[in-house]
Legacy VTK file of the C-alpha trace (Angstrom):
# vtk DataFile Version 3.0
C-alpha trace
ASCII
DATASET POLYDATA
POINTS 81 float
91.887 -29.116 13.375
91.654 -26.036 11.605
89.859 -22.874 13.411
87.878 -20.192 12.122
87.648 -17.072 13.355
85.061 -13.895 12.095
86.172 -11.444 9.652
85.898 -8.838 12.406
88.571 -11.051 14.021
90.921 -10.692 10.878
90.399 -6.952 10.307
90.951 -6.045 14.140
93.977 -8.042 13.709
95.409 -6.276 10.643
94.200 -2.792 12.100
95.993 -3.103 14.690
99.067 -4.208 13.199
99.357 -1.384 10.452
98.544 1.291 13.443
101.595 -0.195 15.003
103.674 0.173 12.214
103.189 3.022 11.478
103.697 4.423 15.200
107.151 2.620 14.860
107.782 4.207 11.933
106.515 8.010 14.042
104.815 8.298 10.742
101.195 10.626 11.100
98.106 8.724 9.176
98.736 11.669 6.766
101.981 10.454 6.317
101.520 7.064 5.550
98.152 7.546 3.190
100.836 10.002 1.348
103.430 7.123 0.841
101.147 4.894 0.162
98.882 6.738 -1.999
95.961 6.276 -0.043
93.847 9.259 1.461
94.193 10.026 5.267
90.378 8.916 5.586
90.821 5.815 4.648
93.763 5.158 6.521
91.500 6.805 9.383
88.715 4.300 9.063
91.197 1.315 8.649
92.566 1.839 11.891
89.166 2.739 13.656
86.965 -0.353 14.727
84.214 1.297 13.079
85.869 -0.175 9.372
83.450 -3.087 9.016
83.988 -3.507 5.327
87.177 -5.718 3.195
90.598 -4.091 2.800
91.754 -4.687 -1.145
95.025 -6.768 -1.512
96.328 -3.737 -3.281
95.636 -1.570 -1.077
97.650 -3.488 2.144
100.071 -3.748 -0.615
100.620 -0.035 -0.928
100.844 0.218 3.064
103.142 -2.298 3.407
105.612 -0.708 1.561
105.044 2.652 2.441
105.663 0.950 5.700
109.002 -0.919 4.758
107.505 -3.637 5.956
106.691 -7.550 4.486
102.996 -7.572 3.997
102.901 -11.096 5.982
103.881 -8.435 8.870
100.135 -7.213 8.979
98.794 -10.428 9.460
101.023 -11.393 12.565
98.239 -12.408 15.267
97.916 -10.113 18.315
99.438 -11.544 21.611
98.210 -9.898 24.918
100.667 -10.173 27.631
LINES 1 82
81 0 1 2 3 4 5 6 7 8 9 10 11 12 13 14 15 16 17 18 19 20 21 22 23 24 25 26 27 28 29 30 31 32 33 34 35 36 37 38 39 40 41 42 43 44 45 46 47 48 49 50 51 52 53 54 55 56 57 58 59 60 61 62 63 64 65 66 67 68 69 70 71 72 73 74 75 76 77 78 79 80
């Protein structure tokens, strides 16, 4: 059976996995747009709900890295406990 979720489903998942990340790594949004080359604004509107539109493959890329992490990280699904 396969499932399908919404997109918003799949960006609030990989929100909240790079805003995690990064709070592991104590790293400020300025910090992390500066490793990964990225402006603080967009890093800003990635993590906020209010980012409605596609993330570019390059551009979790770059924040995977800058977050020493394996990009596969930031689509790990969200488990509530």
């Amino acid at each position: 059976m396969i499932i399908k979720h919404s997109d918003t489903y799949y960006f609030d998942i990989i929100r909240y996995n790079i805003k995690k990340y990064r709070k592991l790594k104590k790293l400020t949004q300025q910090e992390l747009a500066d490793r990964a080359g990225l402006t603080m604004n967009y890093i800003s509107k990635i993590e906020s709900i209010k980012m409605e539109r596609g993330i570019s493959i390059p551009s979790l890329t770059r924040i995977a890295d800058a977050l020493e992490i394996d990009i596969r990280e930031l689509f790990n699904d969200i488990i509530y406990c």
